[in-house]
Structures are given as C-alpha cells and as structure tokens.
DOTIDO-347078 format. One record per residue (C-alpha): residue in one letter; x, y, z. Coordinates in pm, whole numbers, plus 50000, padded with zeros to 5 digits. Layout:
<logus>
AXYZ ...
</logus>
This chain:
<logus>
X403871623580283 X403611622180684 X401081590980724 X401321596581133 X398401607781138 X396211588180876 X392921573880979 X392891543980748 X389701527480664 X388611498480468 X385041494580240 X382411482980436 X382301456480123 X385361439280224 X385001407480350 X387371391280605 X389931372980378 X392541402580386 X392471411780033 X391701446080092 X392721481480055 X392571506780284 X392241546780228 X393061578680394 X392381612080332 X395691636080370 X395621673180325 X394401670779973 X395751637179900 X394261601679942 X396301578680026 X395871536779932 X397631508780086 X397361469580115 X395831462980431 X397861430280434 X401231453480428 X400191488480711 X404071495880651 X404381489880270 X404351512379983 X401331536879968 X399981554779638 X399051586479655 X396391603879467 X394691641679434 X391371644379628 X389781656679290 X391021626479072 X390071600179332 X386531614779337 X386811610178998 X388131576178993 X385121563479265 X382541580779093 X383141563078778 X383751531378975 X379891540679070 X378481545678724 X379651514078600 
</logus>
C-alpha cells in the first residue's frame, strides 16, 4: 500500500494526550495508524467494512 500520499486525520474527539488514531482513505482502502508511531505498522481495511465498522460504532 503506497501511504505517500495519505492525508491522515485524527477525530475531532481526540483530545491532546496522544492516544489517538489517525485514518486515511486509499483507493478503496482505509488505512489506521497510531498517531504516536506516523512510521509504524498501519491496518488496512475495505471502504465498505469500515463504513460498516463506524456506523455500528454510531448505533451503539
């Protein structure tokens, strides 16, 4: 996955401790890092299943 050109972003929720993730959206992926570690591992999810994942995050 080339991250070169990911615009990462954090939740407007997060507060200023660092214990955060951040997101991207990649050509039908979105990608999740620590925002502690920009140059650590990064999971990788569908577009469809992370919808899925925040929506129910949402209804909860």
């Amino acid at each position: 996955m080339d991250r070169s050109r990911a615009v990462w972003r954090k939740s407007s929720r997060s507060d200023a401790n660092g214990q955060c993730v951040e997101v991207a959206a990649l050509q039908g992926t979105v990608a999740v890092r620590d925002s502690k570690d920009k140059s650590g591992p990064v999971l990788a999810f569908a577009a469809p299943d992370w919808r899925s994942f925040v929506n129910s995050l949402k209804t909860n």
